[in-house]
C-alpha positions in Angstrom: 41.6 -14.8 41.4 44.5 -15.8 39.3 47.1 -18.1 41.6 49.2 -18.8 38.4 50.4 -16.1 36.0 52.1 -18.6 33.9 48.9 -20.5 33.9 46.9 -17.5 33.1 49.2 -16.6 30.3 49.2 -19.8 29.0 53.4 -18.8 28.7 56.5 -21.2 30.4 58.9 -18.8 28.5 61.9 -17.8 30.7 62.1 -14.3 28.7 58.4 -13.7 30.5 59.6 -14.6 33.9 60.2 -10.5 34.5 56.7 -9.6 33.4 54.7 -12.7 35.1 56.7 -11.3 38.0 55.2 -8.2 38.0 52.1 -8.5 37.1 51.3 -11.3 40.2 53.6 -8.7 42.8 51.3 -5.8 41.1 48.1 -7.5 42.3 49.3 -8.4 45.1 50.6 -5.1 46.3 47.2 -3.5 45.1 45.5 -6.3 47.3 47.2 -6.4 50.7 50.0 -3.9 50.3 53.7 -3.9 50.8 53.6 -6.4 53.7 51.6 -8.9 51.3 54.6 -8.6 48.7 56.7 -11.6 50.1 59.5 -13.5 47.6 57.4 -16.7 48.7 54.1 -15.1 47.7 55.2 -13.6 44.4 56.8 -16.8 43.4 53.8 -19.0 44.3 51.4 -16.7 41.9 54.1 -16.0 39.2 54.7 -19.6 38.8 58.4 -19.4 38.8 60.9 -19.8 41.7 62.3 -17.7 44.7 65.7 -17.5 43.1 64.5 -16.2 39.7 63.1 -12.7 41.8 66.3 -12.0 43.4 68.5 -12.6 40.4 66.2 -10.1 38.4 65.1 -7.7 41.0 68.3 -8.1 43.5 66.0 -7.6 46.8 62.5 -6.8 47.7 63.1 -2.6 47.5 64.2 -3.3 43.6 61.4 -5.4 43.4 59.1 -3.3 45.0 60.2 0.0 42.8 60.0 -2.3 39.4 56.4 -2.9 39.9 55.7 0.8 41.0 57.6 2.0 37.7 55.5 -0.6 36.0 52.2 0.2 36.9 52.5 3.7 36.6 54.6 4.0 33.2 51.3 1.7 31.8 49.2 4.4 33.6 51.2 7.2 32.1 51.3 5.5 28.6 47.5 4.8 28.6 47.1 9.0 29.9 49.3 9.8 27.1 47.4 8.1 24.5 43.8 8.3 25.9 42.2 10.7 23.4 40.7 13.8 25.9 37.4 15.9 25.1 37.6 19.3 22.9 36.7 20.6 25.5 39.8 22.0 28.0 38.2 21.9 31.2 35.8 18.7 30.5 39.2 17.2 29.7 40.4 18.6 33.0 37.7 17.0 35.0 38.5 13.4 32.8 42.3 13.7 33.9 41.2 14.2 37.5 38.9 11.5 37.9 41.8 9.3 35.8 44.1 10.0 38.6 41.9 9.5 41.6 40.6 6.8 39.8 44.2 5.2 39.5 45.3 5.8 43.2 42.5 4.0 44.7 43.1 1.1 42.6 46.6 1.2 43.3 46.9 2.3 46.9 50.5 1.2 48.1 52.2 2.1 44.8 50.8 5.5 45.4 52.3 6.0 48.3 55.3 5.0 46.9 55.0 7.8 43.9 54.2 10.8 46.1 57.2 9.4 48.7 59.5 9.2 45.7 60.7 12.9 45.0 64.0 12.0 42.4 63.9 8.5 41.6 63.0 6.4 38.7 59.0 6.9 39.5 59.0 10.4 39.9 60.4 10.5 36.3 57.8 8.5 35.2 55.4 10.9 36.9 56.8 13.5 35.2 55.1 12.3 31.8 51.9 12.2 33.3 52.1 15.8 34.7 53.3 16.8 31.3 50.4 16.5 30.0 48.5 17.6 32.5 50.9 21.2 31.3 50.0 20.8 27.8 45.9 20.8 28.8 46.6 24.2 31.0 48.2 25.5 28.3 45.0 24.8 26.2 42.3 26.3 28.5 44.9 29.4 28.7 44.2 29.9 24.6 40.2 29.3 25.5 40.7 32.1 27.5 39.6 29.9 30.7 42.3 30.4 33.8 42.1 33.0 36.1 45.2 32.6 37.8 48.8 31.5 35.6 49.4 28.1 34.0 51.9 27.1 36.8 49.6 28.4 39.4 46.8 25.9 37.9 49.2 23.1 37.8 50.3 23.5 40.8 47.1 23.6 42.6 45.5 21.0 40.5 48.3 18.5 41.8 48.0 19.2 45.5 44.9 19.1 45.3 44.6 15.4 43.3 47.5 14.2 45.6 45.9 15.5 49.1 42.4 14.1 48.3 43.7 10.6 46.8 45.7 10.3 49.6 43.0 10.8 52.2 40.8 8.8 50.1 43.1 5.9 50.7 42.5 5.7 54.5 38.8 6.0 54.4 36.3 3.6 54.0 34.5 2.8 50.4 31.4 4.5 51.8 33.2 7.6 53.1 34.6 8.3 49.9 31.1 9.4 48.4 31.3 12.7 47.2 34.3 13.8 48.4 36.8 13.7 45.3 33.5 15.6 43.0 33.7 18.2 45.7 37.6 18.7 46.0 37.8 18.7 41.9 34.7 21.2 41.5 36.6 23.8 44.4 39.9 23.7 42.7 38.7 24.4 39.0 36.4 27.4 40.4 39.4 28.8 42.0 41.3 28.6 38.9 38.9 29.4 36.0 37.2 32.3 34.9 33.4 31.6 33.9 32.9 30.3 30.1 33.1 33.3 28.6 35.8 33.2 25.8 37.8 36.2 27.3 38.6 36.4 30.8 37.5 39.4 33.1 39.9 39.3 35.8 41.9 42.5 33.7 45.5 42.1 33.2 46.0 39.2 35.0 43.8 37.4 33.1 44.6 39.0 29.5 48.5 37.8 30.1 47.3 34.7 31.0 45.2 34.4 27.7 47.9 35.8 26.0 50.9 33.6 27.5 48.7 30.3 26.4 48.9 31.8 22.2 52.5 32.5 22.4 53.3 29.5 20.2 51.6 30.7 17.5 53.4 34.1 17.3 56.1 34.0 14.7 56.9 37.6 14.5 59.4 37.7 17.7 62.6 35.2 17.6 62.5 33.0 20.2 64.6 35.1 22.6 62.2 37.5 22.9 59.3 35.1 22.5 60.9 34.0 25.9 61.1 37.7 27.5 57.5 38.0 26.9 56.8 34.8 28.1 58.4 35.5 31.0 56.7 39.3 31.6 53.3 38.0 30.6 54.0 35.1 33.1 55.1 37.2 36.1 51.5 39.9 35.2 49.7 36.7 35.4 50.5 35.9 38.9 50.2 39.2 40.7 
């Protein structure tokens, strides 16, 4: 276990002092929570003094939030980056087991993400989701969803959120199985079978067709919005 950031760094620059902080209150929240996050605690493995936290973080709430915002903007970045398989739905199982993946190893700060409905971290979250969008938006071209793009959104992020979160208050050897199960349910409520055109009738052919709208440059984007908008409102009946 690293006691000393500084050390660890090999660093003693004052312009690090905000990042040493947060990395050693990261680990610490991910190891015993947000009782474990004390200004004494935090100090001792950042290498840097009491003082120094409340001058740059004001309290332990700002504190608390920086390190949430941290972690998760480096998840985000990483999501955002990660280069996903052709494939839309093996891409869709990949970002699943990202995100169960990153709540277990980062229990209290995920708490502190679903609690947070309109702060800083829910932006954050946003740019996660948002791509998340973008890959429902591909399986809709493949001719993959059976219900509309929002629908699978939607239901893909209760689902990810409900099962992490009971996840986090079982034991490691209650856990087996459970999130493979929970991801395989959702994606056969919300995909068709592999054939490349859906067979769920009109539903399903607005849905393909709502996901190829970009690519149509023969309406102006007023009406490319109309038809989004009637394909999208077929797609969920």
């Amino acid at each position: 276990m690293v006691t000393n950031v500084m050390e660890a760094t090999g660093t003693d620059n004052p312009t690090d002092h905000r990042a040493n902080i947060l990395v050693a209150a990261a680990s610490l929240l991910d190891e015993g929570g947000i009782d474990a996050l004390t200004t004494r605690a935090v100090a001792a493995r950042a290498g840097t003094q009491g003082p120094t936290i409340y001058r740059l973080f004001g309290d332990k709430k700002g504190l608390v939030e920086a390190v949430a915002e941290h972690v998760l903007r480096t998840y985000v970045t990483e999501k955002t980056a990660r280069e996903a398989p052709a494939d839309g739905v093996s891409a869709l199982r990949d970002g699943w087991d990202a995100h169960v993946a990153f709540g277990l190893a980062h229990p209290a700060i995920y708490r502190l993400m679903n609690a947070d409905r309109h702060g800083a971290i829910s932006v954050i979250a946003e740019g996660g989701y948002a791509v998340l969008r973008d890959l429902m938006r591909k399986i809709a071209r493949e001719g993959r969803l059976r219900v509309s793009e929002e629908r699978a959104v939607d239901l893909m992020r209760a689902a990810a959120s409900g099962i992490v979160m009971i996840l986090i208050d079982k034991a490691p050897v209650e856990r087996e199985g459970l999130s493979d199960a929970a991801r395989e349910a959702i994606l056969t409520a919300i995909l068709t079978d592999a054939s490349p055109m859906p067979r769920n009738g009109a539903a399903g052919a607005a849905t393909t067709l709502r996901g190829q709208l970009d690519d149509v440059t023969a309406l102006s984007p007023g009406e490319r919005h109309l038809l989004d908008e009637l394909l999208r409102r077929i797609a969920e009946r």
